[in-house]
C-alpha positions as CSV (number, residue, x, y, z in Angstrom):
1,X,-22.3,-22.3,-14.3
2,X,-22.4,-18.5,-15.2
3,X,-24.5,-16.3,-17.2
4,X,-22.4,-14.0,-18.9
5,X,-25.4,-11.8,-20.9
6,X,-28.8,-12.1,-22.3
7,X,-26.6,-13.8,-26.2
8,X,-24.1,-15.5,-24.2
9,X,-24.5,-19.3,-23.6
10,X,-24.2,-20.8,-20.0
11,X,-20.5,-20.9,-19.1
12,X,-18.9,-24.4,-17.5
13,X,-16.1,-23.2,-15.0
14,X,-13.8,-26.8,-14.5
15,X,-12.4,-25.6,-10.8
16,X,-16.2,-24.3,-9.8
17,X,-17.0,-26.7,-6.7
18,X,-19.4,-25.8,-3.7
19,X,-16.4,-25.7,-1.3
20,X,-15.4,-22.5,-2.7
21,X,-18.2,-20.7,-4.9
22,X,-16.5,-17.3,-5.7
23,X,-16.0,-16.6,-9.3
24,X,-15.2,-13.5,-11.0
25,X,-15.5,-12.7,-14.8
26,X,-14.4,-10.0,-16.4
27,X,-14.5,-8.7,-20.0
28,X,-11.2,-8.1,-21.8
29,X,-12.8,-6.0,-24.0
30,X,-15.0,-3.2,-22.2
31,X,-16.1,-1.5,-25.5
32,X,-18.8,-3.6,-25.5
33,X,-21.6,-0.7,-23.6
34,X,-24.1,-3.4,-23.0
35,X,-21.7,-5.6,-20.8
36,X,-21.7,-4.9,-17.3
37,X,-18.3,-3.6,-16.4
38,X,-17.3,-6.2,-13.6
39,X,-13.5,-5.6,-13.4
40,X,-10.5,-5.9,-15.2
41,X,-7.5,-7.9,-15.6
42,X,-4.5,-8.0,-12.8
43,X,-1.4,-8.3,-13.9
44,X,0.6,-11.4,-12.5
45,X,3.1,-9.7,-11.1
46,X,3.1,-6.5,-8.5
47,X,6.5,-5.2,-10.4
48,X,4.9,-5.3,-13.7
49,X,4.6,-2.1,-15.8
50,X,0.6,-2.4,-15.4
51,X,1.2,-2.4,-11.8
52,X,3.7,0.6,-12.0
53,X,1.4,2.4,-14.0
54,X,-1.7,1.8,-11.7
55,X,0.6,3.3,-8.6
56,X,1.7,6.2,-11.0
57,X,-1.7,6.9,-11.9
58,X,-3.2,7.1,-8.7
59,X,-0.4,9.2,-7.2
60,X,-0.4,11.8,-9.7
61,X,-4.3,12.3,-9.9
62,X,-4.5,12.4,-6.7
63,X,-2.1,15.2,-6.7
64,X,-3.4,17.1,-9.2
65,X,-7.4,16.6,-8.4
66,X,-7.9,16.4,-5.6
67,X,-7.9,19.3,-3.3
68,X,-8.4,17.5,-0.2
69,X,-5.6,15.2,-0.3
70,X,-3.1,18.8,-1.3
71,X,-0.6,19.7,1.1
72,X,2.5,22.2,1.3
73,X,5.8,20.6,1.3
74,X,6.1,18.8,4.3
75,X,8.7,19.5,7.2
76,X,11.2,16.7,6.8
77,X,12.1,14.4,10.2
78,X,14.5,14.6,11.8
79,X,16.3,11.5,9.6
80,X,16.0,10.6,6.4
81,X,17.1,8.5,3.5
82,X,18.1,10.6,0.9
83,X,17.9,7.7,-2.3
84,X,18.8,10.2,-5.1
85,X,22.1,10.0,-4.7
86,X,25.0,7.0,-5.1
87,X,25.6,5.5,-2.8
88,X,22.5,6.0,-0.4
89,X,23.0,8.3,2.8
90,X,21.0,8.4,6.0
91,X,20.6,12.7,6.6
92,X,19.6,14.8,8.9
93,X,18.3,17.9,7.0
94,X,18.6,21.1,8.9
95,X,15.5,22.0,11.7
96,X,12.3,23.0,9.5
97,X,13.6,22.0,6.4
98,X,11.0,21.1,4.2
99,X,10.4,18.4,1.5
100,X,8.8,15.5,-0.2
101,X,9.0,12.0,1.4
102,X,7.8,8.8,1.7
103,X,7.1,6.3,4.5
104,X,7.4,2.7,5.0
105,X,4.6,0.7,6.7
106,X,6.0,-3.2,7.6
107,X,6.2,-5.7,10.1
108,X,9.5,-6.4,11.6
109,X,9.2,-9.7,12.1
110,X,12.2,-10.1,14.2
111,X,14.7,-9.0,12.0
112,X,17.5,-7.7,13.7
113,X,18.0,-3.2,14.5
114,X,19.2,-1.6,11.3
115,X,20.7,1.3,12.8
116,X,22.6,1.5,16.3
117,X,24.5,4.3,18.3
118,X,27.2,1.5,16.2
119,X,26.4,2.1,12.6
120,X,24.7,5.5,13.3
121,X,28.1,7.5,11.8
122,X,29.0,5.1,9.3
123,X,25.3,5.0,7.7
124,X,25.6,8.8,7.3
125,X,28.5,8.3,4.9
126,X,26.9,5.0,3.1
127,X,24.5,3.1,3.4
128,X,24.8,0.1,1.1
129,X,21.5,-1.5,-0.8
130,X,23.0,-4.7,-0.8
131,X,22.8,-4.4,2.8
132,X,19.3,-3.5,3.1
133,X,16.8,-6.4,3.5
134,X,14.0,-7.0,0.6
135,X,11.3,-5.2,1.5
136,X,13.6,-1.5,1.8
137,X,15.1,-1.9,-1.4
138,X,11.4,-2.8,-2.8
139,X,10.3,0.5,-0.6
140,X,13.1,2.0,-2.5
141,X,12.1,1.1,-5.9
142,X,8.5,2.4,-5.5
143,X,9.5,5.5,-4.4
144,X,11.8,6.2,-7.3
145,X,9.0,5.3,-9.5
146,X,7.1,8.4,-8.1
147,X,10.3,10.4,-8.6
148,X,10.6,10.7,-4.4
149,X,14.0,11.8,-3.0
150,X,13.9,10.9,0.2
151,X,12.1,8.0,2.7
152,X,11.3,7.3,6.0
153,X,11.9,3.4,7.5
154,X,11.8,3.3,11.6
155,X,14.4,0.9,12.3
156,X,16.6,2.8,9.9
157,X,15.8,6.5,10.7
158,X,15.8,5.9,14.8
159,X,19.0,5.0,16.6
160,X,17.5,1.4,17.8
161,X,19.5,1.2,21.1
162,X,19.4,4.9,22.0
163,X,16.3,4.8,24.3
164,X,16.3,9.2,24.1
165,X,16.4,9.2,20.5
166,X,13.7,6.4,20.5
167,X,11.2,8.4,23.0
168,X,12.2,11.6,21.4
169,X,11.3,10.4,17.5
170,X,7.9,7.7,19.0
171,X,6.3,10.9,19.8
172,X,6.5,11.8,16.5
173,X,5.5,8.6,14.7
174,X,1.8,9.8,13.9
175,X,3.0,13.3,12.4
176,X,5.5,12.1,10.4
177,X,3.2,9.5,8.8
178,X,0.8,11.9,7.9
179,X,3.2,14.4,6.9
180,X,4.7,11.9,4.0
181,X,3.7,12.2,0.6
182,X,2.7,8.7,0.4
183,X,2.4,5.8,2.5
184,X,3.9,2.2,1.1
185,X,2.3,-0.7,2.8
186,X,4.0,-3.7,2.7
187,X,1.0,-5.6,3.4
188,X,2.0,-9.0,2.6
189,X,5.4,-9.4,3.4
190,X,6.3,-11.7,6.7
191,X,8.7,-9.7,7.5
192,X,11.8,-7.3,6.3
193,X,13.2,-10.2,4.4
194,X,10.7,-11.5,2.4
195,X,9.9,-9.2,-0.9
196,X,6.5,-7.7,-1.9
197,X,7.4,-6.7,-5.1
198,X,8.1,-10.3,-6.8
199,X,4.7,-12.2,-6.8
200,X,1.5,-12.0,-5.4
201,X,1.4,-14.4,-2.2
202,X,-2.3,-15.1,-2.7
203,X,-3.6,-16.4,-5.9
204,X,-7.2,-18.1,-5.3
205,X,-7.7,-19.5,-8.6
206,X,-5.6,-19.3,-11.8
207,X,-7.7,-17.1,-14.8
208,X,-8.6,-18.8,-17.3
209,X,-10.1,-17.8,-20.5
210,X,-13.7,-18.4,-21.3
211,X,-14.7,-19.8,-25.3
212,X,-18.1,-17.8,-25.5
213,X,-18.8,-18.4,-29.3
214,X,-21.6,-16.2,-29.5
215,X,-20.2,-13.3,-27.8
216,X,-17.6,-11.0,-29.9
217,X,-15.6,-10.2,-26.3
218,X,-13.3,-12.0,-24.6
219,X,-14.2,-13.1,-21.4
220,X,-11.5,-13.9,-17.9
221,X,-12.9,-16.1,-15.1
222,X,-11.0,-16.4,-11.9
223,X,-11.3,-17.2,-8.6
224,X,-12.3,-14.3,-6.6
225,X,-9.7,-11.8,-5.1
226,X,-10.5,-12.0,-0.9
227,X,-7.7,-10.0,0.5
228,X,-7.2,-6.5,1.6
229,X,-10.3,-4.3,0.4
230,X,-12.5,-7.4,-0.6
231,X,-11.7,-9.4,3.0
232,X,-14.6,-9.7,5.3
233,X,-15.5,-11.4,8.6
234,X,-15.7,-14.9,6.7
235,X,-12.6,-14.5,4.9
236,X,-10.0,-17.2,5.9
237,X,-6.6,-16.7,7.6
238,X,-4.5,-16.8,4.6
239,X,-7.0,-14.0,2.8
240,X,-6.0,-11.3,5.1
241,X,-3.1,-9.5,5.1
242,X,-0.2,-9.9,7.4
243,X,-0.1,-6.6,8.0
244,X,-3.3,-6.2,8.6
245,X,-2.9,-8.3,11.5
246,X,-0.9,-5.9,13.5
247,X,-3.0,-3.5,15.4
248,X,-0.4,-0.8,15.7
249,X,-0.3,-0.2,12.1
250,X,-3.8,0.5,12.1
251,X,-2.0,4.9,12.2
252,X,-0.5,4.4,9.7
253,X,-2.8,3.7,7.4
254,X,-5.7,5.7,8.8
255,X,-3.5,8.9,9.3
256,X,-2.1,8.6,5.6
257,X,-2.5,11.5,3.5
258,X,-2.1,8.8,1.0
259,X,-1.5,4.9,1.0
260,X,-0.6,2.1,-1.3
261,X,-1.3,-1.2,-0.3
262,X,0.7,-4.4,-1.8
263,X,-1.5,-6.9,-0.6
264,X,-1.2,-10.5,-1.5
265,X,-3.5,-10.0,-4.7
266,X,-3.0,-6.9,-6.4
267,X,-2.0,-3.3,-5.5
268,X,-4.7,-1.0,-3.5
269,X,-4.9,2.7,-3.0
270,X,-6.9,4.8,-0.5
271,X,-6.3,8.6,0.3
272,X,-8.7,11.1,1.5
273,X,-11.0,11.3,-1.4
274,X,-10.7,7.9,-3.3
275,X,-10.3,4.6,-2.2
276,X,-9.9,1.9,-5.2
277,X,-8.4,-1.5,-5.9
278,X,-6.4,-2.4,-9.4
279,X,-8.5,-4.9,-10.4
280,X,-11.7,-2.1,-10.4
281,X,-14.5,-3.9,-8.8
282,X,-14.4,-1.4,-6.0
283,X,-14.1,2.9,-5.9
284,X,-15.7,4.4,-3.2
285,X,-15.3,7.7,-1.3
286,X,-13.5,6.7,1.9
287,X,-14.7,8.4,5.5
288,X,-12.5,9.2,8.4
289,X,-13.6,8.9,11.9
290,X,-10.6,11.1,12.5
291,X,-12.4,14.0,10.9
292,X,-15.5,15.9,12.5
293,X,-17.1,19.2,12.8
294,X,-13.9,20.3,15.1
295,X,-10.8,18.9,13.5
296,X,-9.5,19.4,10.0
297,X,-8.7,17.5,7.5
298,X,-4.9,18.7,7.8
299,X,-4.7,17.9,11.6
300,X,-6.0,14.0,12.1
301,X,-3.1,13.5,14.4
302,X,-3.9,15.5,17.2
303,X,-7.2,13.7,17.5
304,X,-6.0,10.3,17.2
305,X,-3.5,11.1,20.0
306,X,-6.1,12.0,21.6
307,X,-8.1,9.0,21.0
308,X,-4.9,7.1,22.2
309,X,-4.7,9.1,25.3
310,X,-8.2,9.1,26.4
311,X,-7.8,5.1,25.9
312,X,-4.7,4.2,27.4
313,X,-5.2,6.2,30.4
């Protein structure tokens, strides 16, 4: 049983057991000054318009307010997706041409090489969406939502079977992270094939709605959200993310100017001064290790290479 405030009676939750204690409640109604604000509802799916909004919101604040997170226009890499066109075209933009883009952060999953020294030409001419496994043409949606023109996927944007072009662009993987506008994570997708835009993977508990006749606000119990941000040491597998489970995406998240997170629960957003999940239980000021007394804000590559270097050798 819950306690909702000092008027409220004691609350029955049917699925509360010992086996799995977490409950959150949540008012509906936040006008209510004398009710703790606890969180707030999450839409049920991640393609909703609340979830659009939430991305829109945080990418354009943060653009706006926050002088941290600022950059010049980025130089482009040496391939890109340009999606603002019909049909979609993989470019390469002319040396120190500079622009807005986004990056995808995924597992493969042992799908097979998008492009080869094969499709290379013909993917400069066309590259058809139809063609493109779920998680891209998600990636591709998101971005059009911010109003992006071009992205950045690895097995698309690096000539798979051309070990030169594969050395030459590795090199650059770091830089051209942090350089994007915005990171997408596909945190809970399996792999390439499997969308992160069509339901949450991870549902706890179903919400339910709480009859509290002496309170004038609505109340929303449900089992608590574990994944992503709220995952800890005791969380079980299927709480944390699947991408979270890959070490070597670990730069692409920490050198991020900015990052969006579809994790199996509900969208989360961290960039260099705010770090907050949709359904509002957490903000916080986020910290790099990356940054110290000797390395700028604008250069957290360099020392992470160096980190890398100092490690692996």
């Amino acid at each position: 049983m819950i306690g909702l405030s000092r008027n409220s009676p004691w609350v029955i939750i049917p699925w509360y057991n010992r086996e799995q204690p977490n409950i959150e409640v949540f008012a509906l109604d936040t006008s209510d000054e004398t009710l703790p604000q606890l969180g707030c509802e999450v839409p049920n799916r991640p393609d909703s318009q609340m979830s659009f909004e939430f991305l829109k919101t945080s990418y354009n604040s943060c653009r706006e307010n926050h002088p941290k997170c600022r950059q010049s226009l980025a130089v482009l890499p040496k391939r890109v997706i340009d999606i603002s066109t019909t049909p979609l075209r993989l470019v390469e933009p002319t040396s120190g041409t500079r622009g807005t883009y986004a990056a995808l952060s995924y597992r493969w999953g042992g799908w097979k090489s998008f492009t080869t020294t094969k499709t290379f030409d013909s993917l400069k001419k066309e590259i058809a969406y139809e063609s493109m496994p779920a998680v891209f043409q998600d990636f591709i949606r998101v971005a059009r939502e911010l109003s992006i023109d071009y992205i950045w996927i690895d097995s698309v944007c690096i000539i798979q079977d051309d070990m030169d072009d594969w050395a030459e662009e590795a090199t650059k993987m770091a830089e051209i992270y942090e350089n994007a506008s915005i990171v997408v994570a596909a945190s809970s997708a399996p792999n390439p094939g499997a969308s992160f835009l069509r339901n949450w993977t991870y549902s706890p508990l179903p919400a339910i709605p709480l009859n509290l006749a002496e309170s004038g606000s609505k109340f929303i119990a449900r089992g608590k959200l574990n994944c992503g941000f709220h995952a800890s040491t005791r969380s079980h597998e299927e709480e944390i993310d699947l991408l979270d489970s890959r070490g070597w995406t670990l730069q692409e998240k920490v050198l991020a100017r900015r990052w969006i997170s579809y994790s199996a629960s509900e969208l989360q957003w961290k960039c260099r001064t705010l770090a907050s999940c949709q359904c509002q239980k957490l903000s916080w000021v986020p910290e790099s290790f990356l940054v110290d007394s000797e390395t700028s804000e604008h250069n957290q590559h360099a020392k992470w290479q160096l980190m890398i270097d100092e490690y692996t050798t």
